[in-house]
N, C-alpha and C positions, 0 to 999 in steps of 0.2 A: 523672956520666960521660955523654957524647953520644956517641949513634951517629955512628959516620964516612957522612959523605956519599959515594954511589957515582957514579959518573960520571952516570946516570940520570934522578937523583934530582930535581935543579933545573937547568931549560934554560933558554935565552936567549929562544928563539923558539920559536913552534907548530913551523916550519921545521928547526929543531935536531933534531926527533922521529926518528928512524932508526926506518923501515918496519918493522922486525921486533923492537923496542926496547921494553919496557915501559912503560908509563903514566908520565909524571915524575911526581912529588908537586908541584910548581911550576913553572910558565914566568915567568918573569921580567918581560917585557914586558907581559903579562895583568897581574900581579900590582902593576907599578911604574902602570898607567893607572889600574888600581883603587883604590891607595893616593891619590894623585892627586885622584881626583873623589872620595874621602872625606877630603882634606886633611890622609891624618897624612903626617909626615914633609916633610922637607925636596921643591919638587914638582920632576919629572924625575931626582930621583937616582934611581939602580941601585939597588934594596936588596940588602942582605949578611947571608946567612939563616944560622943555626948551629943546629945542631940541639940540641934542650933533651929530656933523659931517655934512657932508654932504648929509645923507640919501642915497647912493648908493647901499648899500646893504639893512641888514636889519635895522630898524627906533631904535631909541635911545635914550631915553628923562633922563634929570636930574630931578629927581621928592623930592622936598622940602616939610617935613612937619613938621614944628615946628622949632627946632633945627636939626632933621634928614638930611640929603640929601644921595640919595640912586640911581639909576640907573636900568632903564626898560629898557628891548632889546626886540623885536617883530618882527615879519616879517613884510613887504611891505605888500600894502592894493593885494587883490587877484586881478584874478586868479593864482593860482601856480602850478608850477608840485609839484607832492607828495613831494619831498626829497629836495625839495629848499629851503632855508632859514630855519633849521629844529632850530631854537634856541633851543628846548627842548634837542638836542644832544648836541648845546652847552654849556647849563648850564650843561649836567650832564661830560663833559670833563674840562669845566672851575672846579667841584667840584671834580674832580678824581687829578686834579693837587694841589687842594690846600694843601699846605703843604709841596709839592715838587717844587713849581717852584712861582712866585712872582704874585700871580691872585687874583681879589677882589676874595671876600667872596659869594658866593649864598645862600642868605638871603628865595627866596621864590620862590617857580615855580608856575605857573601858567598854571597846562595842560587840564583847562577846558575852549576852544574856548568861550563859552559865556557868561567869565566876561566882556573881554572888544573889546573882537570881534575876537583873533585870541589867540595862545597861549601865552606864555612869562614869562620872568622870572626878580625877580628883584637883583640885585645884589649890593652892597658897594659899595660907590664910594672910587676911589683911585683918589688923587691928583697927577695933571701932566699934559704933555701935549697932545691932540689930534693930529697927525700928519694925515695931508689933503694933501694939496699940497707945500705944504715950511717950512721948518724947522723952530723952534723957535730959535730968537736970542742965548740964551745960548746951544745951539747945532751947530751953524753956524761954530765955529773955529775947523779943522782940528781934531786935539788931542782928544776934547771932543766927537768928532760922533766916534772916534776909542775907544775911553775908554767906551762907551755905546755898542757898537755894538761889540768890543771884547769880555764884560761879556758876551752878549750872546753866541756868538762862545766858550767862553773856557766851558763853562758851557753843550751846545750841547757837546765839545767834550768828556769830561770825561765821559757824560752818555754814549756815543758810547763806550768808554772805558770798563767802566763796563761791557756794556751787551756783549764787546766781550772775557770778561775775563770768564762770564758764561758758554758761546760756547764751551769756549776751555777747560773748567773743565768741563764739560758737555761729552768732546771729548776725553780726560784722563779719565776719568771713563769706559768709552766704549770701548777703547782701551787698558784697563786692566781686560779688563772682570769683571769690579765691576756690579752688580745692575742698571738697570734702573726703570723709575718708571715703576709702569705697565700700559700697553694700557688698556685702559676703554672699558669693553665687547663690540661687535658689537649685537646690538639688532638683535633677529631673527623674521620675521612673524610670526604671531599664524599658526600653522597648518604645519611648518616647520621640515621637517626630522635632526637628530643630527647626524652629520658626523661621521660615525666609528673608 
């Protein structure tokens, strides 16, 4: 289920903005230049945003242009504490994964607040389902939420595997007196004596 878009919400122009009007979550024209100079979508179309979830955290629109469709995450309209809703950390974690683990694509970031009011980033859309509050019919039978919800488990477990097999090759070295790496200098202040 998508939140209904308020009249607000996605403008055309900076121009659009009504002096006593709150912040849009998107202007249009910002958003169609910037699409643009990162080449997704179809270039100069209008894109056609729909909003994806519930909006509880940060906002999320399906953004159409041409044949494209692609996926904007941004924060909620402000005020915020500094580190809330930081989407710029998580396009660059969704991009540290890709390759390792099953995550759209991060196609463009967006870390200048005044294209379309706040930062964001646009990302692939992966087909599937949004899980909100109730399962979709093809995940309702028993077996299927274990065969979904086990790849993730065997998958966490093996990486736990791994990095405990590093530990402990890590711990045979040390305890054969092999080489460690070396500790990285500790910087001294200027004007600091050198220990004798």
């Amino acid at each position: 289920m998508a939140v209904p878009v308020a009249p607000d919400d996605i403008v055309a122009t900076r121009g659009d903005i009504a002096p006593d009007a709150r912040e849009p979550l998107v202007i249009l024209d910002a958003l169609t230049a910037f699409l643009d100079a990162h080449g997704v979508g179809e270039p100069g179309s209008t894109p056609e945003l729909t909003p994806i979830g519930d909006g509880h955290s940060n906002v999320t629109f399906a953004v159409r242009r041409g044949d494209t469709e692609v996926v904007l995450r941004r924060p909620p309209r402000g005020p915020l504490p500094p580190s809330a809703h930081d989407v710029l950390r998580e396009a660059r974690v969704i991009g540290a994964l890709d390759g390792r683990a099953r995550v759209p694509k991060v196609l463009a970031v967006g870390d200048d607040p005044e294209v379309i009011g706040a930062p964001f980033y646009v990302m692939a859309k992966v087909e599937g389902d949004v899980l909100v509050d109730t399962l979709p019919e093809h995940l309702s039978p028993e077996a299927e939420r274990r065969r979904v919800g086990g790849g993730a488990h065997r998958r966490a477990r093996r990486a736990a595997r791994r990095r405990l097999a590093r530990r402990r090759a890590r711990g045979l070295r040390q305890a054969r007196g092999l080489p460690r790496a070396p500790a990285a200098p500790v910087p001294r202040p200027v004007g600091a004596q050198q220990d004798a």
